[in-house]
N, C-alpha and C positions, 0 to 999 in steps of 0.2 A: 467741164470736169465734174467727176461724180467723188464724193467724199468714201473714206470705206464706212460710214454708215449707211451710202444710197444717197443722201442729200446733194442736190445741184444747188447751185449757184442759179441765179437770173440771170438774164441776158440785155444786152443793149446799153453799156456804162460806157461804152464810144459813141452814144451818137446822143447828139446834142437836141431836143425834146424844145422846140418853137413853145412862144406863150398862147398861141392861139389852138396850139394840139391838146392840152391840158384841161384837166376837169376837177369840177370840186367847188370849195367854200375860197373865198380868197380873204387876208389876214393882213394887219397896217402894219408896214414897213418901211419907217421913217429914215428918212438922208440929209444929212449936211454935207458939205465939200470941205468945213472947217476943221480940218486939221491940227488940231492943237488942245491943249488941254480942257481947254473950255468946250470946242468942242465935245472931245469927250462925255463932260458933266453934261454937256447940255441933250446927247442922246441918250445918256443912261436916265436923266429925269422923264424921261416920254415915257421909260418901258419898267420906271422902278414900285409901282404902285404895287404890287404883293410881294413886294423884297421884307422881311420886317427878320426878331428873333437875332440869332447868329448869327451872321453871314458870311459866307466864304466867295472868296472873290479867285476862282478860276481863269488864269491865261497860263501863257507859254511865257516861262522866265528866261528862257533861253542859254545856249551855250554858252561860253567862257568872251563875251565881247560883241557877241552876237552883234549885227550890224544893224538887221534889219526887224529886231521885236518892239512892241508896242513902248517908248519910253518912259521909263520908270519916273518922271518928273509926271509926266501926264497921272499918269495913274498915283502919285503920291498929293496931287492936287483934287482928283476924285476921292478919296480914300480923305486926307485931311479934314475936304468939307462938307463931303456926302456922306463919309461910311466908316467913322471915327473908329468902330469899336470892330471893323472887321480885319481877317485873317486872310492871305491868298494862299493859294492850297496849290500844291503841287503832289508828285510823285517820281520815284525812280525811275532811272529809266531803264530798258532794256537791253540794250545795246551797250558797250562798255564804252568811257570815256570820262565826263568831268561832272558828270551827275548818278549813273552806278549805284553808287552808294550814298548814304547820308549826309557821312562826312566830307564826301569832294563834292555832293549839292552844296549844303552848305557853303562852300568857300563861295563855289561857283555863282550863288545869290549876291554875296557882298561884291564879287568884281560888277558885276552886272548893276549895282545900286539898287537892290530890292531889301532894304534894310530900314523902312521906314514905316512898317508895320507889322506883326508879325506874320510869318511863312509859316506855314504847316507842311512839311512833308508828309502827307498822311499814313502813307505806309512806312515810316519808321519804325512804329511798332508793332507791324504785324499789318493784319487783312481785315476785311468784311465780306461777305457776300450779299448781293441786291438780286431781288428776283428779274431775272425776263419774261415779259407777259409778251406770249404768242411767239418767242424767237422760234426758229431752225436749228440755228446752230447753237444757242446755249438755252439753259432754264437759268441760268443766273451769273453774274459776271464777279469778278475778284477782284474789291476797291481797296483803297486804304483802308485802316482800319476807322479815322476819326474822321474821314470824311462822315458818315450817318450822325456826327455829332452836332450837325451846323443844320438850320431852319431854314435858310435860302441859299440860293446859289446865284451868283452874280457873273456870267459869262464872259469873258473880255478878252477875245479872238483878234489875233494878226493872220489876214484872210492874205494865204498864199498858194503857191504851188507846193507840192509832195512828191517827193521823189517814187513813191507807192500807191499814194493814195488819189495823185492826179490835182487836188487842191487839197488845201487845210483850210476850212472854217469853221463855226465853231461844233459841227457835230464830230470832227477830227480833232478837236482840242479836248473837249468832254468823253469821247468815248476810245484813244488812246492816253488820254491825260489822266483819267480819271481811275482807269483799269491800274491796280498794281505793278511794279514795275518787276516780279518775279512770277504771281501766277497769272493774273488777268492779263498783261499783254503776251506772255506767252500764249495763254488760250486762244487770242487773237490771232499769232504771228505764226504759230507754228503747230497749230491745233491742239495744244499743250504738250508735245513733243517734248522732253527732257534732250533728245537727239542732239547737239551744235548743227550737225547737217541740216537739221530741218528746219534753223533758228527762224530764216525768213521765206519760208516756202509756200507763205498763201500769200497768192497776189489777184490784181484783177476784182472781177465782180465778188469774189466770196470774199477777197479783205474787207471791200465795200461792208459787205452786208453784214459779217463778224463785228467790225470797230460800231458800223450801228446800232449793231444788238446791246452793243456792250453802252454804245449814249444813253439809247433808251430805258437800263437798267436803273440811271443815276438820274434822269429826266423825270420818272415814272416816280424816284423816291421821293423829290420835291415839291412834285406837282404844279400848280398854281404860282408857287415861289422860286421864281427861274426866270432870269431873262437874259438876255443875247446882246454884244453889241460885235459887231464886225468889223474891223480898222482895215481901210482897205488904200496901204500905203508901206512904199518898199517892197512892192510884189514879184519877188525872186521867185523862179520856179521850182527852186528847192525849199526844204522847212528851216526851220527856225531850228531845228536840230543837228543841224550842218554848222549851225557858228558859223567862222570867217571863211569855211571853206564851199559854203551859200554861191551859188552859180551866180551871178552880176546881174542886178536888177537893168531891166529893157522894159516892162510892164510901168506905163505912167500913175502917177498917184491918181486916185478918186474922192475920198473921203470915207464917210465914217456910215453907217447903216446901225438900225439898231428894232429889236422886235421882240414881243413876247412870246415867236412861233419861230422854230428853229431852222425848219425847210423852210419856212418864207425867207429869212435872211438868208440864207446861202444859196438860195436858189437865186436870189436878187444879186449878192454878190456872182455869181453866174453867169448871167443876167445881162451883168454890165460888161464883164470880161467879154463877152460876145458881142457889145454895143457897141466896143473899139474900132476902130479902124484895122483895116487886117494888118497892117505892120505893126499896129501897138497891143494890137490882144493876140498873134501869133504863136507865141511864145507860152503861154498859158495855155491858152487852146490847143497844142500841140500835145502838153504835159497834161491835162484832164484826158486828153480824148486816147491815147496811147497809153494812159492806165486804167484806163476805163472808170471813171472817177465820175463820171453821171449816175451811176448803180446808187451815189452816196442818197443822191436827190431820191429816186425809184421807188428805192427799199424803204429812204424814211415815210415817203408816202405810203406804198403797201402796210406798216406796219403802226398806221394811224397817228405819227408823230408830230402832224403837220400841214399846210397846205402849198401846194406849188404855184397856187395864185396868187396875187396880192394886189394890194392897193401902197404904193410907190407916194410915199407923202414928203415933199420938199420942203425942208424946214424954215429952209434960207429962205424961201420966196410963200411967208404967211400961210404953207401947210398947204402950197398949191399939189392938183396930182399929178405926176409927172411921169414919162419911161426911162427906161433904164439909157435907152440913147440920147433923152435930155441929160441924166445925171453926168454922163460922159463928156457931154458937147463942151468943149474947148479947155479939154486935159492937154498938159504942157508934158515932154520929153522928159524922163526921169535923169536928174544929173547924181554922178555919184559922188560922195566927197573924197577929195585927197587921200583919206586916211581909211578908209573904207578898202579903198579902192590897194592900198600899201598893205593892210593887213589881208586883204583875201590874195593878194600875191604870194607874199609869208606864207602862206600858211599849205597853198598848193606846190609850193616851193619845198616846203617839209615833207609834205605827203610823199610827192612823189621822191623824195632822197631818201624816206622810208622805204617805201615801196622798193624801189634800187636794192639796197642794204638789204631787203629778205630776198629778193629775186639771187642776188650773191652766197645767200646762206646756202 
């Protein structure tokens, strides 16, 4: 597809790019299987060495009960003894529902238990703009307005699947998370359309390459002071923005990855989703490769964000190197709990009695 200024899109976000095809400098990309809070601290101390200043700590808070986001115990245990005086940052979001606005984010943090340090909705009061060096599709992207207020940014991604984007990791956290939730993801979603019709009309490689432009604006203003960690557990193929109505996790837990180079970890989380066995990474693979969701990896490369090689450091086993099909070897069957499992019923159970009730109008 050609945009009406001439601009294309790249090509080849369906096909999935071997470690041995790839070129370049390769970057330490450190893994534990530890799951838990400790784990947590114990990746973000490998990749915290130019964290200092302010610091805003960047994830996905998630919808109203959300099932499957990073939990808030973990990160209130990071935060209590690593990162006493930091902020996690959010934004609006675009699409209507229980974050919209400030006031129904708001609520929405305290069901969710993120109430144990402050949140920043950054675009509460308005915008910023951050330059893109070298994009296509923008010269600068539209943040909140206080995110430029904070010295480091501290990454903390629940690496899943995306209904759009094919996976969420953290260059899909940072560069829709980060974008305001009136002009910058608009500029994303709909080439800044004010249209309703065209709310969600870029799809495929040009969303790819838009949501990256828009990382790299907010990557580029931190610099040196940014790091990554990737949670790679409860791997539904929908986001984190679906709440309970999240398609049912079938992808088995892995653990935790963590880096100071952004395409190295998600390209690892990648990586390993391909190292599954076909009935356990199916699922995933299915949802990256039918939305073309490799352009994310591509483009970050083309546009010097990164590197697609790495060196794979096992933490558990004294920093040995390892591949992504070790980090894999003897993942268990994801089981879902009871209540998980009763609220994503609820909640498709609404849906579709809504849906009914307009189909009658």
């Amino acid at each position: 597809m050609t945009s009406e200024h001439g601009i294309r899109p790249g090509t080849g976000g369906d096909r999935y790019e071997p470690y041995e095809e790839r070129t370049g400098n390769e970057s330490i990309v450190y893994f534990t299987r530890d799951l838990s809070a400790e784990g947590l601290r114990k990746m973000y101390s490998r990749v915290n060495g130019m964290i200092r200043g302010k610091v805003a700590i960047k994830l996905h808070t998630g919808e109203k009960y959300g099932p499957n986001i990073i939990p808030s115990e973990w990160v209130r245990e990071l935060v209590e003894k690593d990162l006493p005086d930091a902020a996690i940052v959010e934004t609006n979001t675009f699409y209507e529902g229980d974050r919209d606005t400030t006031e129904k984010h708001l609520e929405t943090l305290k069901v969710n238990g993120w109430t144990f340090c402050p949140v920043d909705i950054t675009d509460a009061e308005g915008t910023a703009d951050l330059p893109v060096k070298g994009g296509k599709w923008f010269d600068h992207m539209s943040v909140g307005k206080s995110l430029p207020d904070y010295d480091s940014l501290v990454t903390l991604t629940h690496f899943k699947g995306h209904i759009m984007g094919g996976f969420g990791g953290s260059n899909k956290n940072i560069g829709i998370g980060c974008a305001d939730g009136k002009i910058g993801k608009r500029m994303i979603h709909a080439r800044d359309s004010q249209d309703p019709e065209l709310a969600w009309s870029v799809d495929m490689e040009e969303l790819m390459e838009r949501m990256t432009e828009s990382t790299k604006a907010t990557i580029d203003y931190f610099g040196k002071q940014i790091c990554y960690v990737n949670v790679m557990r409860n791997i539904s193929v929908s986001c984190d923005c679906e709440g309970c109505l999240a398609e049912q996790v079938v992808t088995p837990n892995v653990g935790i990855l963590a880096s100071t180079d952004i395409l190295a970890v998600d390209q690892a989380c990648v990586d390993m989703i391909y190292a599954l066995t076909e009935s356990d990474g199916a699922a995933m693979r299915e949802r990256i490769e039918t939305r073309h969701g490799h352009r994310q990896l591509s483009y970050m490369q083309e546009l010097g964000m990164g590197n697609r090689r790495y060196i794979l450091v096992d933490v558990d086993h004294r920093d040995a190197r390892i591949l992504p099909a070790d980090a894999v070897e003897g993942v268990v069957p994801f089981v879902e709990l009871p209540i998980v499992a009763q609220r994503r019923i609820q909640a498709q159970a609404a849906l579709a009695a809504l849906e009914a009730q307009q189909n009658k109008e």
